[in-house]
N, C-alpha and C positions, 0 to 999 in steps of 0.2 A: 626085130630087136625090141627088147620090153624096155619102156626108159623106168627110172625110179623116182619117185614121186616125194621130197624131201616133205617132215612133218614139223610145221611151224613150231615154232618154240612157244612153250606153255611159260610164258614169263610169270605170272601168276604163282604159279609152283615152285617155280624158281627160285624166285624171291624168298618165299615160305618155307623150301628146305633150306635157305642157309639163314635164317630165322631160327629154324627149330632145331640148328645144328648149333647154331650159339646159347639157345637155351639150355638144350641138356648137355654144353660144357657147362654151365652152372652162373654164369652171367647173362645177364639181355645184355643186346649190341650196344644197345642207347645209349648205355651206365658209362660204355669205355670212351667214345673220341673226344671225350670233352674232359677225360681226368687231366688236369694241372700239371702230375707229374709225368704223363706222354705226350700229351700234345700239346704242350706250351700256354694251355689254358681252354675257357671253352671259348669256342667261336659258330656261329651257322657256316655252313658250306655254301659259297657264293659261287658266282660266274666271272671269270676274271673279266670280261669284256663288259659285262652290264651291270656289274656289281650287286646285280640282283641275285635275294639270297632264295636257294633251293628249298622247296618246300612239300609237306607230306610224306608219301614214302621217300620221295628221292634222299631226305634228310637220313634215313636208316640206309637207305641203299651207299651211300657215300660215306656215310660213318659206320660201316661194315668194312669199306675196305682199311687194308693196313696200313697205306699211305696217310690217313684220318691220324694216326698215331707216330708217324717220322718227322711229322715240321708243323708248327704252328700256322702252316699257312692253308688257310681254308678257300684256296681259289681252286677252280676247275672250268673247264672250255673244252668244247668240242674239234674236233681237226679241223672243221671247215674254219671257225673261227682262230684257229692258230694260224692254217694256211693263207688265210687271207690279211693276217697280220707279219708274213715274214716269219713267223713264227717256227720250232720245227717239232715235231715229237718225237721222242728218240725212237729208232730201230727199235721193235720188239718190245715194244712197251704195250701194256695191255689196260684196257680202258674199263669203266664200271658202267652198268648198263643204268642210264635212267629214264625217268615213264614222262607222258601227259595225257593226258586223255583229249580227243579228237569228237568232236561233234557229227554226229552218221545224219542224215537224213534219211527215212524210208517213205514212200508214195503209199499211202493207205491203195487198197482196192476199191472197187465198185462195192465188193462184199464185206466190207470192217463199216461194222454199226458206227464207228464214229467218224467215217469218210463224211459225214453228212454235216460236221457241225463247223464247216467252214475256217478248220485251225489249221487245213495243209499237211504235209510230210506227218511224219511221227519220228522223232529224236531219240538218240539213245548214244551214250558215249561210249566208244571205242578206244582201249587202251593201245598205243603208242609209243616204240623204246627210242630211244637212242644211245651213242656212248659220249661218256665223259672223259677227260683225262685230267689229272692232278697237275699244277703247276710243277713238281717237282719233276715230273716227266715230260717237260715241253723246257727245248734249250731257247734262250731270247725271251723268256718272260719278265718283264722288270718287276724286280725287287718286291716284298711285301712289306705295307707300312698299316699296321693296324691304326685304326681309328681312335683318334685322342677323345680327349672327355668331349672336348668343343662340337666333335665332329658328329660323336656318338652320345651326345649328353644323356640316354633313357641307360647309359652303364654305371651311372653314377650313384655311390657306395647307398643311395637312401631310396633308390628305382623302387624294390618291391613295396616300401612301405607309402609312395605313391600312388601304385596301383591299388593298394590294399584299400587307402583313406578315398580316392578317386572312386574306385567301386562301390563305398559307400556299404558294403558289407557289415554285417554284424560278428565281431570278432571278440570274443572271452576269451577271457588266458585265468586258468587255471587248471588244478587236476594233473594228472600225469597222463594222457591221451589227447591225441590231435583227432579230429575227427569233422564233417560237416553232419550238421542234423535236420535233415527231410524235412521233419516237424516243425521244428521251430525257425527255419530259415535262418542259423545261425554257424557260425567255425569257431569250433574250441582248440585254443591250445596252450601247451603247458608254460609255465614261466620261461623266458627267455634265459636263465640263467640253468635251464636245462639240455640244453643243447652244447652244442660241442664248439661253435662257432656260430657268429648274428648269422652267417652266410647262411647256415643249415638251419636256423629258425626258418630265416625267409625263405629257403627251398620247400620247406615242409608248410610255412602259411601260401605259399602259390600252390601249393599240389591241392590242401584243401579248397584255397578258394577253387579249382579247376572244377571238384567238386558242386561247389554254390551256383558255379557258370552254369550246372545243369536242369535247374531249376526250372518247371516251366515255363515260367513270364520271361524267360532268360531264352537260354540253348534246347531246353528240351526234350532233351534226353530221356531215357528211360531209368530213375532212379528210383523204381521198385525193390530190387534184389533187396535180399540181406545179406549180413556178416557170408561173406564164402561161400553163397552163391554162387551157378553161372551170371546172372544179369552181373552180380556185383565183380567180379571177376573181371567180365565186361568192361566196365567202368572204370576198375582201377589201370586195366592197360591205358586207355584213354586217356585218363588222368595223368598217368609217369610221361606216357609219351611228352605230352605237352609241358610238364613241367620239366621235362629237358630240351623243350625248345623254347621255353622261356627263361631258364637258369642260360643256355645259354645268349640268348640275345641279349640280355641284361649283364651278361660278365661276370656271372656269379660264379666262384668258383667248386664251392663247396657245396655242392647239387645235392642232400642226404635225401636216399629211399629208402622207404621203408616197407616196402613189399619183398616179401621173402621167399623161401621154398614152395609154401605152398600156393602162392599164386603162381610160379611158375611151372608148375605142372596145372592149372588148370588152363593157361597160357598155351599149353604145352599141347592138350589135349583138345583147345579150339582150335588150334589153326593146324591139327593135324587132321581134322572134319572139314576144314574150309579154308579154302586155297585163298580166297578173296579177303577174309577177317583182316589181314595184318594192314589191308590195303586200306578198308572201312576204317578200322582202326588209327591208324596215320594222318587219314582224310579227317576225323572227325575231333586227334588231338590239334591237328592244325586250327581248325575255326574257335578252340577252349584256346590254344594259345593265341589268337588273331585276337579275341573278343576281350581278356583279361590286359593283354598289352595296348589293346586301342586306350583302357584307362592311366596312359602314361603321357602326358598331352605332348612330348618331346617326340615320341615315338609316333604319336597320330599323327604330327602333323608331316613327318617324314614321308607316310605317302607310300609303304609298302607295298610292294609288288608281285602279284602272284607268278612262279615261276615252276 
């Protein structure tokens, strides 16, 4: 009798088809679980048990599902940890898949030219799922009580302009374009009374300074491309990514993008060549949001936790 041989799940692709299924419905995922008028405001997706907030892709993987959009309440746990709290999840209830990556060791050989320089194994990180479930799908979870200003003090209505002065960036306002410039090591933007709301000033000076983040005495990054480029294309996912996990850790609720159609078919057209981009991607708005918020001394000293 021939047994059958089940094929591991390409999480990778996974991920990336319902990425590019959201694209070419004509929004990115990011834009939606944090609008005001679905989900009760923006909030990160936390762990109900450790209150530690989700980070990288899981923050897309979690704000893709539709639960993101029924209740303001950004908590989620695994069954072990429901089960071990009395907890229950309800019958048929279906869970959202999230990653971490796992440290491999491998034993060089006799024969690897670098067996010989005495540094051991050789590393490489192995992606890792597990499932999550929404509090709203778990019965016995107590209550959700957001975070007042006391508790959360970096939400406080003047956070970006914190970060902006704390960064110590060079910020012009003038013109009718927001823009960072390579050259001059500077962020231009339009008068404040151009904007539709202070909120979406400050969404639109964090997305540039995400920009400035990349600088090479800074993050590093590759800020060669031009206008509509791929490299630049590159960047500006990078960039929105993070400035929707920075609108929302900060409480902002008027998050304005301004990347349009045609970045999202260039969007469209990377990660249809590469399964792993959206993962780089996430991973790398993570450290532009990590490094922009450590300039909020409220937030530093909190102590953020990778998750």
């Amino acid at each position: 009798m021939r047994s059958e041989t089940r094929n591991p799940r390409d999480h990778y692709a996974e991920t990336t088809d319902q990425i590019i299924a959201a694209l070419e419905a004509g929004t990115p995922p990011w834009r939606q679980p944090w609008d005001n008028a679905k989900a009760g405001g923006p909030s990160m997706p936390q762990n109900i048990v450790t209150g530690v907030r989700y980070r990288g892709i899981n923050v897309l993987t979690l704000g893709m599902s539709p639960l993101a959009f029924a209740t303001s309440d950004p908590r989620w746990a695994t069954y072990k940890q429901a089960q071990e709290r009395k907890w229950q999840v309800r019958k048929g209830a279906r869970g959202v898949t999230g990653f971490f990556y796992r440290r491999i060791e491998i034993d060089r050989g006799e024969g690897d030219p670098a067996g010989d320089g005495g540094e051991g194994g050789k590393w490489f990180p192995l992606l890792r799922s597990f499932t999550l479930f929404h509090a709203s799908q778990i019965d016995g979870v107590p209550d959700y009580c957001p975070p007042d200003i006391e508790e959360a003090p970096w939400r406080a209505p003047d956070a970006a302009e914190t970060i902006v002065r704390n960064s110590r960036a060079e910020v012009r306002v003038g013109g009718d374009r927001a823009f960072y410039s390579t050259l001059t090591d500077h962020v231009q933007m339009p008068p404040q009374h151009a904007f539709r709301s202070p909120a979406a000033w400050s969404s639109v000076q964090l997305h540039e300074l995400g920009h400035w983040s990349g600088a090479a005495h800074r993050l590093n990054r590759d800020m060669s491309g031009r206008f509509g480029s791929r490299v630049y294309s590159q960047e500006e996912l990078r960039v929105e990514l993070a400035q929707m996990m920075i609108c929302a850790e900060l409480g902002i609720r008027d998050c304005d993008f301004t990347n349009g159609a045609a970045y999202l078919a260039h969007w469209l057209k990377k990660l249809r060549g590469d399964k792993k981009e959206i993962f780089r991607a996430a991973a790398d708005a993570q450290r532009i949001a990590d490094y922009l918020l450590s300039f909020h001394p409220d937030y530093a000293m909190r102590g953020a936790s990778p998750s």
